[in-house]
C-alpha positions as CSV (number, residue, x, y, z in Angstrom):
1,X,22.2,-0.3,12.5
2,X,20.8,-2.3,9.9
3,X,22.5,-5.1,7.6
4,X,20.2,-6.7,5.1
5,X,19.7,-8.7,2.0
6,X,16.3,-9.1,0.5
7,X,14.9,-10.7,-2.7
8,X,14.3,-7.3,-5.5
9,X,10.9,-8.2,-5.8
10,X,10.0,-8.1,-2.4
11,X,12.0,-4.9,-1.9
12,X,10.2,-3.5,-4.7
13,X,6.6,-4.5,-3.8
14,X,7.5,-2.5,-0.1
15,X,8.4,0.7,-2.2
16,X,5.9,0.3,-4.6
17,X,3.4,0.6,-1.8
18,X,4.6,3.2,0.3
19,X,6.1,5.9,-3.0
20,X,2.2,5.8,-3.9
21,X,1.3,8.3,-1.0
22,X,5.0,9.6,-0.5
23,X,8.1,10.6,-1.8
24,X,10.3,10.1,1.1
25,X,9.5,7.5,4.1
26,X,10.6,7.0,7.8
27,X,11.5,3.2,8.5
28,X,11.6,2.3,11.8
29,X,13.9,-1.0,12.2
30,X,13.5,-3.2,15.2
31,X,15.7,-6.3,15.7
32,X,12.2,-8.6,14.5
33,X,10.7,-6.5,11.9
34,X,10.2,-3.1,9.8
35,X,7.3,-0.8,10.8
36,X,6.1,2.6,8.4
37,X,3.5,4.8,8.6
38,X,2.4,7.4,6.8
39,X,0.2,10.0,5.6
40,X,-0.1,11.7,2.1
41,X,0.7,15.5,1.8
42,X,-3.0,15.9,1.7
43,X,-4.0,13.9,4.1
44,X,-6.7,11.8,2.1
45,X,-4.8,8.8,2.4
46,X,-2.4,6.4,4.9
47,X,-0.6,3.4,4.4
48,X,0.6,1.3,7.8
49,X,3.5,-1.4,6.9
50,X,5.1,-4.5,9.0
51,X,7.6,-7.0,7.3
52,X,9.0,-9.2,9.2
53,X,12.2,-9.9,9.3
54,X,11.3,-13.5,7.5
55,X,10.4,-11.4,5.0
56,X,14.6,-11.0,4.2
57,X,17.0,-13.5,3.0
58,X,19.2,-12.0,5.9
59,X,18.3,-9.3,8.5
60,X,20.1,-8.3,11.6
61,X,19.2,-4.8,12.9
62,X,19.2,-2.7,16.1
63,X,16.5,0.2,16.8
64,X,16.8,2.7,14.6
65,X,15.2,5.1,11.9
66,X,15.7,5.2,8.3
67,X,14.8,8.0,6.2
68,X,14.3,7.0,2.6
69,X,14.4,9.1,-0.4
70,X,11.8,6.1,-2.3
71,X,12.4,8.0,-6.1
72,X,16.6,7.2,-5.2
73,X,15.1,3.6,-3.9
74,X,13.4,3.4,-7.6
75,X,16.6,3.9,-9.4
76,X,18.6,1.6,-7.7
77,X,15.6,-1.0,-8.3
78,X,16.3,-0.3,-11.9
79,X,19.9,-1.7,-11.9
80,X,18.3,-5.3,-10.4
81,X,16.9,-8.3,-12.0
82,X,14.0,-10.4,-10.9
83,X,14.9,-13.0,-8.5
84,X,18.6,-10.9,-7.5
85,X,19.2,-10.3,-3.9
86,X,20.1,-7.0,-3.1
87,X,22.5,-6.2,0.3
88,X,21.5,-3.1,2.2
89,X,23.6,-2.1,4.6
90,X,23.4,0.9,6.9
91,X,26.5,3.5,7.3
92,X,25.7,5.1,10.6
93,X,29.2,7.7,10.6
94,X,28.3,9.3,7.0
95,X,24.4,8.6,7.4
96,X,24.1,6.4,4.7
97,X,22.6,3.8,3.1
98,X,24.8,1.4,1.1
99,X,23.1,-0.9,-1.7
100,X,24.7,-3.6,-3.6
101,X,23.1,-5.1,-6.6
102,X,25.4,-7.6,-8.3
103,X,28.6,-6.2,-8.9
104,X,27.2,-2.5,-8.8
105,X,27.1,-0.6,-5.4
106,X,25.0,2.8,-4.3
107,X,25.7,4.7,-1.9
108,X,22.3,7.3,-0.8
109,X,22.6,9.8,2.1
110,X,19.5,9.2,4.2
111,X,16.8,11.7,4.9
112,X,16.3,13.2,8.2
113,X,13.5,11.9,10.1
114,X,13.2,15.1,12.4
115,X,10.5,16.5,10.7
116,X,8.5,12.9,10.4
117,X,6.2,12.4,12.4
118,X,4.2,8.5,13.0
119,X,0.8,8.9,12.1
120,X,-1.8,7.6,14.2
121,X,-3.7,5.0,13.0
122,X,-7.7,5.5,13.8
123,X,-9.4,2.6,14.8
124,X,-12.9,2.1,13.0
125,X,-14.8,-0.6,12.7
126,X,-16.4,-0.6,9.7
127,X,-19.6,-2.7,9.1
128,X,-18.8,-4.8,6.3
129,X,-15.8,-6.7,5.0
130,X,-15.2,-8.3,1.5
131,X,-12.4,-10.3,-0.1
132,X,-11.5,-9.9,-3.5
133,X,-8.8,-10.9,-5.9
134,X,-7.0,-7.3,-6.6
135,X,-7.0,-8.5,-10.9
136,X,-11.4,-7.7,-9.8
137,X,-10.4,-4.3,-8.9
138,X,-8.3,-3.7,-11.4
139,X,-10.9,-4.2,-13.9
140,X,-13.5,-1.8,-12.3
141,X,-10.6,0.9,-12.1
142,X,-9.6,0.3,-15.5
143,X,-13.5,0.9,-16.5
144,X,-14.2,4.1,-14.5
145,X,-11.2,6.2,-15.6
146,X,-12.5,7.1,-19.1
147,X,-15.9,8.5,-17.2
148,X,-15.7,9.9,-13.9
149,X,-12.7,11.1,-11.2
150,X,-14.7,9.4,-8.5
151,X,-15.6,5.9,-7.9
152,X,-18.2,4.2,-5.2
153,X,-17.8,1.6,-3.5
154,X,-20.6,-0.4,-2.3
155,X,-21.3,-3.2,-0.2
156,X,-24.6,-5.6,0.4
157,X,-25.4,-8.7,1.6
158,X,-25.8,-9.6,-2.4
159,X,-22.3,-8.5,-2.8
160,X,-19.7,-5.7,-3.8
161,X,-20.0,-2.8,-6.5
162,X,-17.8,-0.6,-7.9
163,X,-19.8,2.0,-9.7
164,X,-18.4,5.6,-11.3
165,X,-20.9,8.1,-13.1
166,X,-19.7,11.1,-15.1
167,X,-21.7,13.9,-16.8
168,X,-23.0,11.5,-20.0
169,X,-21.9,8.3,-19.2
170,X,-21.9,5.5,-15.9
171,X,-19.8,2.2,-15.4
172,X,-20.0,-0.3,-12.8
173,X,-18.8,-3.8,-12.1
174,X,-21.0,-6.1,-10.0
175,X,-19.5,-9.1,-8.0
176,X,-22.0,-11.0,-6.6
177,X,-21.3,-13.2,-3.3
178,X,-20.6,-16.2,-4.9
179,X,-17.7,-14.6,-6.9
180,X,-16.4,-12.7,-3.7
181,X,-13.3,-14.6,-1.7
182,X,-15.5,-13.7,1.5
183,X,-18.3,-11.1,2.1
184,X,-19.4,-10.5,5.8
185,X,-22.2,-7.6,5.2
186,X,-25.4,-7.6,6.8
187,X,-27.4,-4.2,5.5
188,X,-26.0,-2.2,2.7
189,X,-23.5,0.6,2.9
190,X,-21.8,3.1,0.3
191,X,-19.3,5.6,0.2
192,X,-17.9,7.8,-2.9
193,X,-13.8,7.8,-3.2
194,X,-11.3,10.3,-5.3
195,X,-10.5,7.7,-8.2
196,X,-6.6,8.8,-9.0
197,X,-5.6,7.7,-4.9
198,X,-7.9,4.2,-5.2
199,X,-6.3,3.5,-8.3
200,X,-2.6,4.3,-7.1
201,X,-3.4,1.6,-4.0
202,X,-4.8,-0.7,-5.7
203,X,-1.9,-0.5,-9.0
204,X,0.5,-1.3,-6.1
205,X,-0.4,-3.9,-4.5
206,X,1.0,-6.9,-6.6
207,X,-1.4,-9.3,-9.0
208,X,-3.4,-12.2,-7.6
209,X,-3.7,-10.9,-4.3
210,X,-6.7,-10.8,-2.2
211,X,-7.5,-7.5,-0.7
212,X,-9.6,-6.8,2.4
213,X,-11.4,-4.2,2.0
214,X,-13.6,-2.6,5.1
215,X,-16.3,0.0,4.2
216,X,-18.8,1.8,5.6
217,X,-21.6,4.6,4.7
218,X,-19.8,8.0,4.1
219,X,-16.4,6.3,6.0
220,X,-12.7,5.7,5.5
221,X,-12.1,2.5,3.1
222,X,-9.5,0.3,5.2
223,X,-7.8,-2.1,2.2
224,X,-5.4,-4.8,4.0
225,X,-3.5,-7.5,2.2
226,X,-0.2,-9.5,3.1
227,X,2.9,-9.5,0.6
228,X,6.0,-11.5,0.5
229,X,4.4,-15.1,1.7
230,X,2.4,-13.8,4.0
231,X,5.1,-12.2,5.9
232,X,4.2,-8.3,5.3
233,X,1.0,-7.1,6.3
234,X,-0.2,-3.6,4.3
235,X,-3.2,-1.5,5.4
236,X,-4.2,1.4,3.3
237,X,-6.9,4.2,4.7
238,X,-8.4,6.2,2.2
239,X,-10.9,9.2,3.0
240,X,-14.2,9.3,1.5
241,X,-15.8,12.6,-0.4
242,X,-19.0,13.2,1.2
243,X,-21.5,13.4,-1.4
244,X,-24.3,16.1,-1.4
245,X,-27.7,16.2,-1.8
């Protein structure tokens, strides 16, 4: 059983971030914290989510699962203003989940979490880490859409690229180390990622945050980056297109 209330933009940062991969999402509730993951219909991509129940203006819960239709989430987001506290509240007999937002209540039948499974999450370690504001990325993405559908990432001791090359025309944005948050790198790696899922991560994961990311040569890109004061942690996992000679 869960009972609930949470700031709306901290509600809608969580969704955000998880309806990018999915359209419906198996929350498992603890009496500390809320744990998701999940994998993309294709498999290219995985998100991994903890909030903490600090994270909520109230939270009391027992162990149990929650399947969420996220685009029903969406419109109930709709209804709420920035700074509301929304109540969610958990209706175990009819298998629902009750929302109030002001003087407006929802009522959603939950999905059945039979079919969803919990992804494991692989553990690579990846040779180099950087720290950037997510605004950086941003920019870079914005940049490679008009030219290409793929986008490298690459790492040096110098610093961090971001570097997509269609049939007539390149782009690239260069941050050198001194403009980087952090850069632990100590020989140069590269790896070539499907644009349209780097952009959705990154377009979710709310302005002025520093992202993590962890890449390797012809590897997984592991982002990670902490929402609501610190008191969610996100990792993303997106696969990498092997280029060929």
């Amino acid at each position: 059983m869960l009972h609930a209330k949470v700031k709306s933009e901290t509600l809608k940062g969580i969704v955000d971030i998880v309806s990018t991969l999915v359209d419906e999402a198996k929350f498992n509730v603890a009496v500390d914290k809320l744990t998701l993951k999940a994998v993309d219909p294709a498999h290219v991509a995985m998100v991994n989510m903890t909030v903490q129940k600090d994270a909520f203006d109230e939270y009391s819960a027992d162990e149990t699962e929650l399947g969420v239709d996220l685009d029903k989430m969406k419109e109930v987001l709709r209804l709420s203003r920035a700074g509301e506290v929304m109540e969610l509240q958990q209706d175990e007999e009819r298998n629902r989940l009750v929302i109030n937002v002001g003087n407006i209540t929802r009522r959603m039948n939950l999905v059945d979490t039979t079919g969803m499974s919990d992804p494991k999450v692989p553990n690579i370690n990846l040779p180099a880490k950087v720290a950037v504001n997510s605004d950086e990325l941003q920019k870079g993405i914005k940049a490679a859409e008009s030219v290409s559908d793929h986008i490298a990432l690459t790492a040096s001791p110098d610093g961090f690229e971001m570097f997509s090359e269609g049939e007539t025309d390149s782009v690239s944005l260069k941050l050198p180390k001194d403009l980087l948050i952090s850069l632990e790198c100590k020989e140069k790696v590269r790896s070539l990622f499907p644009l349209d899922y780097f952009s959705n991560m990154v377009r979710a994961i709310p302005a002025g945050t520093v992202v993590t990311l962890s890449i390797g040569s012809d590897y997984p890109v592991k982002l990670e980056f902490t929402m609501a004061d610190g008191k969610a942690t996100v990792d993303y996992l997106l696969a990498p297109r092997i280029e060929s000679d």
